[in-house]
C-alpha positions as CSV (number, residue, x, y, z in Angstrom):
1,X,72.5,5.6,10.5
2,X,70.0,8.2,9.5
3,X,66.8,7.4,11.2
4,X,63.1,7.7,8.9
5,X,59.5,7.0,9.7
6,X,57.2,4.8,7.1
7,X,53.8,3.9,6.5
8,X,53.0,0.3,5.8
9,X,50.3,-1.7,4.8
10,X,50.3,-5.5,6.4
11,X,48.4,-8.2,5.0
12,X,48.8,-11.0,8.4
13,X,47.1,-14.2,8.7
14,X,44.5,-14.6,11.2
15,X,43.1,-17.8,12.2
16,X,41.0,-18.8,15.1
17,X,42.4,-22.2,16.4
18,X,43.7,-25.3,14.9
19,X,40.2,-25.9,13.7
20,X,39.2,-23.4,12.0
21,X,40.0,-21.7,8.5
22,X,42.5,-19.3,8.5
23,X,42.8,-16.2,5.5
24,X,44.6,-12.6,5.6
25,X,43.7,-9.8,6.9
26,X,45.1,-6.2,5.8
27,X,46.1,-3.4,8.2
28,X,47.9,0.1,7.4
29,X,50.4,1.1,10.3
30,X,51.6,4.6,10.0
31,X,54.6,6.7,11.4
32,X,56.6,3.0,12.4
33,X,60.2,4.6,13.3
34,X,63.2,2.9,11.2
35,X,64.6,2.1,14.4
36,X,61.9,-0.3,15.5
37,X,62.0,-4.1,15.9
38,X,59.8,-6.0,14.3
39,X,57.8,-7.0,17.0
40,X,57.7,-3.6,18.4
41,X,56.0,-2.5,15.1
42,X,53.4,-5.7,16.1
43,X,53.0,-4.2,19.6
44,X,52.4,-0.6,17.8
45,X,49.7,-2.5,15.7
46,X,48.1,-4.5,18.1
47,X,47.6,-1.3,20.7
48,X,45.9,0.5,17.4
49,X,43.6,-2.6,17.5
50,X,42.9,-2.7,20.8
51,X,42.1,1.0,20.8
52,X,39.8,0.3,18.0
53,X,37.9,-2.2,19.9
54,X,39.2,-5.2,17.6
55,X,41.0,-8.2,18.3
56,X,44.8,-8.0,18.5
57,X,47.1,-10.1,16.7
58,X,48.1,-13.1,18.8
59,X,51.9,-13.9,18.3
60,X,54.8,-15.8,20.2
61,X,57.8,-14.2,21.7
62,X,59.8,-13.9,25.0
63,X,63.4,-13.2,25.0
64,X,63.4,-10.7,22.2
65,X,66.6,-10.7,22.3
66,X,67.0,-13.7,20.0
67,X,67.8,-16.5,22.3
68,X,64.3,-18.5,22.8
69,X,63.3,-19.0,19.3
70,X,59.5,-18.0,20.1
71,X,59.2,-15.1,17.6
72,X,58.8,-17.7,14.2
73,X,57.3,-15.2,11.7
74,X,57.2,-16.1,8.0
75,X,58.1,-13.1,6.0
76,X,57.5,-11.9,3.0
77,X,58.2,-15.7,2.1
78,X,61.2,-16.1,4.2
79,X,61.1,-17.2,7.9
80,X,62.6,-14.3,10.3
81,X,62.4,-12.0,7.4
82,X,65.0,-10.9,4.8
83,X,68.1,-10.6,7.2
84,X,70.7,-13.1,7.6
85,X,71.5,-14.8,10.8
86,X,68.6,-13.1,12.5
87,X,65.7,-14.1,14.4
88,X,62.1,-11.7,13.9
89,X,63.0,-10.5,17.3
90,X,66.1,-8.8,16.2
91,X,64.8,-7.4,12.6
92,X,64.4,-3.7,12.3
93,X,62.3,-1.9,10.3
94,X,65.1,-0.4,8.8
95,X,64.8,-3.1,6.6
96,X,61.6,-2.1,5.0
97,X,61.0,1.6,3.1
98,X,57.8,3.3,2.9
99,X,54.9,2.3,1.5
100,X,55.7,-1.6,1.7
101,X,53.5,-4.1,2.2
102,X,54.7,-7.1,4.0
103,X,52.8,-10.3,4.4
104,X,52.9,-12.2,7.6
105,X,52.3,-15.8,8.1
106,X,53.1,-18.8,10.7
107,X,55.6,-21.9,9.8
108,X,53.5,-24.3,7.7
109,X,53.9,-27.6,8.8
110,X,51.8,-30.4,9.7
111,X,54.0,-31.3,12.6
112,X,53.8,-27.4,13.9
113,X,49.7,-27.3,13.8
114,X,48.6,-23.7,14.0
115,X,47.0,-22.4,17.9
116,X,45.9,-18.9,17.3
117,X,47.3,-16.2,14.0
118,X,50.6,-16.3,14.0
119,X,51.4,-18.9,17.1
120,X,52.5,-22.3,16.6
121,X,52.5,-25.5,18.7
122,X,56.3,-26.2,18.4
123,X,55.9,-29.0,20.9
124,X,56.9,-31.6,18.7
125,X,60.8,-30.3,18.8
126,X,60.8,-30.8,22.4
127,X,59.2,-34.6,22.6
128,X,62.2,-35.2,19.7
129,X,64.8,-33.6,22.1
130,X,63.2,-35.7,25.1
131,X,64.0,-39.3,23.1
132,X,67.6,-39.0,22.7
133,X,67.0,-39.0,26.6
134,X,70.6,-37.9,28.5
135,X,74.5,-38.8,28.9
136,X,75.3,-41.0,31.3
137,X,78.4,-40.2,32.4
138,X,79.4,-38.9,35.8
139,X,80.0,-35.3,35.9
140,X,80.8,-34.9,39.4
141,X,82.3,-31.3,40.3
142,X,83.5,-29.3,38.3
143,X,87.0,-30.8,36.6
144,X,90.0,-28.7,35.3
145,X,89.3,-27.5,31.4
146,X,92.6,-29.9,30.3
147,X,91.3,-32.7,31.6
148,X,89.6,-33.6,28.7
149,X,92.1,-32.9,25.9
150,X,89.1,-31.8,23.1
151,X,90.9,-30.1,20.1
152,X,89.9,-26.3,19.2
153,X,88.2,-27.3,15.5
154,X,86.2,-30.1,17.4
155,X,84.8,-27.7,20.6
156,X,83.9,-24.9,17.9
157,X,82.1,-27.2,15.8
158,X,80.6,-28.7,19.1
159,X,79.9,-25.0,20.4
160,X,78.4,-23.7,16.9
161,X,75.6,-27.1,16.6
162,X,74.9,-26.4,20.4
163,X,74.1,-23.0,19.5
164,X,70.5,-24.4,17.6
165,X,67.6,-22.1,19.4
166,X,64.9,-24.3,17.7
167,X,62.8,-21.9,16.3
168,X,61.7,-23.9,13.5
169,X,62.8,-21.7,10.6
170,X,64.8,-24.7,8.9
171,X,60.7,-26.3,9.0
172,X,59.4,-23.6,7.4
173,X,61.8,-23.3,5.2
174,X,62.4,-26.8,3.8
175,X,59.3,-27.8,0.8
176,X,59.0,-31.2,2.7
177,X,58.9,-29.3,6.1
178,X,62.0,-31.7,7.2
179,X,63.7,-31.1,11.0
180,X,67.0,-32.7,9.8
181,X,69.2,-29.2,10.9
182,X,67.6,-29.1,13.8
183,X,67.7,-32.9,14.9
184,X,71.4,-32.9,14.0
185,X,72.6,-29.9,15.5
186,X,71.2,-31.2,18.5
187,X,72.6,-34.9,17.8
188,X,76.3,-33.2,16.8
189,X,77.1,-31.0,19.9
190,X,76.9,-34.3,21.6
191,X,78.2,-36.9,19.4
192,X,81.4,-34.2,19.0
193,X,82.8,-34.6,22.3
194,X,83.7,-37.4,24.9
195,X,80.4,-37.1,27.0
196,X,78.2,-38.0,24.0
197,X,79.7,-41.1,23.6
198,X,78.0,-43.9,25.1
199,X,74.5,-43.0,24.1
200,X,76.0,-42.1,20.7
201,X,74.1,-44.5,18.4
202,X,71.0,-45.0,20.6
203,X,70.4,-41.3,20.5
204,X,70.7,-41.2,16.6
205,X,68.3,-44.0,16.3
206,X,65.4,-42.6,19.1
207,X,65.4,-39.2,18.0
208,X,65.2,-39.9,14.2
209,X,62.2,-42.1,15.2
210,X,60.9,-39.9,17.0
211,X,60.8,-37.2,14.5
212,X,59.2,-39.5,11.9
213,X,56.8,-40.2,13.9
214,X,56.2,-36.4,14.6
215,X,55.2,-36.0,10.8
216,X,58.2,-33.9,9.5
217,X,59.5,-34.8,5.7
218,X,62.8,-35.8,4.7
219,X,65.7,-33.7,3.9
220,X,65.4,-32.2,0.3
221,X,69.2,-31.2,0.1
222,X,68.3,-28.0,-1.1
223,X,70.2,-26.2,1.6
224,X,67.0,-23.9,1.9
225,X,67.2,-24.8,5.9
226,X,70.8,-23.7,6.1
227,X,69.9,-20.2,4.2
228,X,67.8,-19.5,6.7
229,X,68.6,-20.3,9.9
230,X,69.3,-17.3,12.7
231,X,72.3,-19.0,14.2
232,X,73.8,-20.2,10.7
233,X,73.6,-24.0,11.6
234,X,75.8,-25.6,9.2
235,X,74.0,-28.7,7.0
236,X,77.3,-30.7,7.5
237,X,75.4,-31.8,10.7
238,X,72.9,-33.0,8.6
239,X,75.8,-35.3,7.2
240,X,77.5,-36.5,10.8
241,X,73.5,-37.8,11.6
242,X,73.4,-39.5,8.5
243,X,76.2,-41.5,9.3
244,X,75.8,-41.8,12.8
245,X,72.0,-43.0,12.2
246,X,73.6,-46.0,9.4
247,X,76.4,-46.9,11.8
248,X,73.6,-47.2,14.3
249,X,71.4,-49.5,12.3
250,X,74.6,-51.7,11.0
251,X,75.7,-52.1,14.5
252,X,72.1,-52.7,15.9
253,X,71.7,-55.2,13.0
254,X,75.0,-57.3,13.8
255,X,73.9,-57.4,17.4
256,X,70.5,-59.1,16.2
């Protein structure tokens, strides 16, 4: 792949804190190699700042290698940028040419309140994953892989759901900010396989409360979450919780 260097002019949102009023600011980056990630083109940018005497640009990441979900950049209007299956961490500037100019902003989302530029307070995914609470059954040592008989179609659904890093991106993407892909892959790896059973309807019920009550909107069936997720979460998850959450409520209403 033949390797090129660009010049590029960035127009990234800066904002103080939650409190204050965010707007765009324009840099120019020069010589950023074709073979850069994204975030090393940031790290490039931020050391010209810093040399300058100016404030860098404050942005999330960790892994970099596209496993934590930290590095949520909305670009160019799409979140992660204009690969497919990829997180910002593993885009290359090989997908830009020279003399671009890329705009750079944070999710938008009332339930994902802005800390600093391009940081979000993704918090709110984590309280939702802490009220569908854990499985109770006894996992004891470790048992022989046939022991549960778990066809193939079932464990790779199961394994693809479980493979949701939470970014976010399905939030930024969706025009009613809903967290439907997210909340279902994490309610479908479980409610897929034996373990995830007993707590089957309770979690449905908790963690769809829960992420009502977090602010997010409801699913606009678009599919826009789907198009943009790094891990390719499918939305038939979306429609296992939907009937998981109405079996829930019919069976918690013939209890009553």
């Amino acid at each position: 792949m033949e390797h090129y260097n660009m010049n590029l002019t960035l127009k990234v949102w800066k904002q103080k804190d939650g409190n204050s009023k965010g707007g765009f600011e324009t840099y120019k980056v020069n010589n950023i190699s074709s073979e850069m990630s994204f975030l090393e083109m940031f790290d490039v940018l931020n050391e010209q700042l810093i040399h300058e005497g100016k404030e860098p640009i404050a942005f999330d990441h960790d892994c970099r290698e596209g496993i934590c979900g930290m590095c949520s950049m909305y670009i160019n209007g799409r979140p992660h940028g204009p690969w497919q299956g990829t997180t910002t961490c593993q885009l290359h500037m090989r997908a830009f040419k020279d003399g671009d100019t890329i705009v750079v902003e944070p999710w938008r989302a009332n339930a994902f309140p802005v800390v600093k530029d391009l940081i979000v307070d993704r918090t709110s995914f984590d309280r939702i994953i802490q009220a569908g609470g854990y499985v109770s059954v006894n996992t004891g040592v470790t048992i022989d892989a046939n022991s549960h008989m778990i066809g193939k179609d079932i464990a790779d659904k199961a394994f693809a759901a479980a493979t949701c890093i939470g970014c976010g991106a399905c939030v930024a993407a969706c025009k009613n900010s809903s967290a439907l892909l997210f909340l279902s892959a994490k309610t479908s790896h479980l409610a897929l396989l034996p373990q995830g059973q007993p707590e089957r309807n309770n979690r449905a019920l908790a963690m769809v409360a829960q992420m009502d009550k977090e602010g997010f909107g409801s699913c606009t069936n678009t599919g826009a979450c789907e198009a943009v997720c790094p891990k390719e979460i499918e939305i038939t998850n979306i429609a296992r919780l939907n009937r998981d959450f109405a079996g829930a409520g019919l069976a918690a209403d013939i209890k009553e």
